[in-house]
N, C-alpha and C positions, 0 to 999 in steps of 0.2 A: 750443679743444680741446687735447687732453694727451696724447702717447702714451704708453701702459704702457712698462716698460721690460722688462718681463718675458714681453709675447706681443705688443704691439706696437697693441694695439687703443686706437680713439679715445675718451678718456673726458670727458665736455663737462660733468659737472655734481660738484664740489668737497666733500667730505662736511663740512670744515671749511676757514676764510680768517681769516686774519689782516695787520695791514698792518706789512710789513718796515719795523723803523726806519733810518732815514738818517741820515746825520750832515751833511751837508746840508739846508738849508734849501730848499722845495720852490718852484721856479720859479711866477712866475704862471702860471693853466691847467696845471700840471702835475696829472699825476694820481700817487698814491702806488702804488708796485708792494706787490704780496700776496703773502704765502706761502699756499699749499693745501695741503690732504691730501686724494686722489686716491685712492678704491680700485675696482679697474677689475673690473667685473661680468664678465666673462670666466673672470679665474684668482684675482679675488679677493685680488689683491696690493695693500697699501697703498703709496703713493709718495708723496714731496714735491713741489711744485715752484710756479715763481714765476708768477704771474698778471698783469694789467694789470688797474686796476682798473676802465678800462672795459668788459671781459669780465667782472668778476667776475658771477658767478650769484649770487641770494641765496644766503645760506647756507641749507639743506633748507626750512626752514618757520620761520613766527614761532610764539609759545607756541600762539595762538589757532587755529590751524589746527593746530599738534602734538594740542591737547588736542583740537577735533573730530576731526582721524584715530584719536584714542585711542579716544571716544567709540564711535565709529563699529564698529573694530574690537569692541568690547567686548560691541555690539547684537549681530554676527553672531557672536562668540562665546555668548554667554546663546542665542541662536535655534540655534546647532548643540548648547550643552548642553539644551536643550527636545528639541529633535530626537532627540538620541542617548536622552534620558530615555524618549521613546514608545517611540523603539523596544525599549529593554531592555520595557518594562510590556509592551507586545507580543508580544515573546519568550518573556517568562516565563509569557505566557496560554497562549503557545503550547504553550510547556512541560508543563503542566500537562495540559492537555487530549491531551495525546500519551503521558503519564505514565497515566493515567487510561486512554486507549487501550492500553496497554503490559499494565496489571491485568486488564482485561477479556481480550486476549489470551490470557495466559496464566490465567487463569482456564477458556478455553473447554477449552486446551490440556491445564489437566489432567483435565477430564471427559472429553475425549477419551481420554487414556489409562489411566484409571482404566476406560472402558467397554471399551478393545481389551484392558485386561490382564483382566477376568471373562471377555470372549468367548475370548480364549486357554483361560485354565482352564475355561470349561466344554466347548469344543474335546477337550477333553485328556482331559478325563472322559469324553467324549460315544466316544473313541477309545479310552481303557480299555473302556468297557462293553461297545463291539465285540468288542476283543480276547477279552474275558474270556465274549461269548456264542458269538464263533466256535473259541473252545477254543486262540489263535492264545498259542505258544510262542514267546520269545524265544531262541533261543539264545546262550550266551555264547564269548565268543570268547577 
């Protein structure tokens, strides 16, 4: 394990490793030391630093397993664009049916006021005829 140099935290697995050349020839059982590149999941700071290659970690994945995690990712993306596709159709049913509700509304709404604005005027009439059979004068002012 590696510490950042940047927050201090322990980072145990190498995004990249390569092996430092010597100019030295390497002792029997020697192991060759490695350069890393470290980027510490905390503050996301890349760093260098040197390895043993008996710590070394594989480097992240071989192809075969890069290409199943691609796979993989790819299924749950297609099932969240399926996903997100119902719901728009959903929506828009919705939509529609509330649009439709919206017409009818206002549709009641204007018989409604097309019947309070005749009751008005015939109100009105119904209050002239009074006036005009009780003899009732307005004065002006």
């Amino acid at each position: 394990m590696v510490n950042c140099p940047n927050c201090g935290f322990n980072v145990s697995t190498p995004v990249k490793t390569w092996p430092i050349p010597s100019r030295k020839p390497l002792k029997e059982g020697g192991e060759a030391k490695l350069a890393a590149i470290f980027e510490c999941p905390n503050c996301k700071v890349r760093f260098r630093s040197a390895v043993e290659a008996a710590t070394k970690t594989p480097e992240t994945v071989n192809i075969k397993d890069m290409v199943g995690r691609i796979k993989g990712i790819k299924e749950e993306l297609m099932q969240t664009l399926t996903n997100l596709r119902d719901k728009i159709r959903t929506l828009e049913t919705e939509r529609s049916y509330l649009m439709v509700e919206i017409e009818k509304l206002r549709k009641v709404a204007e018989s409604r006021a097309i019947a309070l604005e005749s009751e008005v005027s015939m109100l009105r009439e119904e209050a002239k005829s009074l006036k005009d059979l009780l003899g009732y004068v307005e004065e002006e002012k």
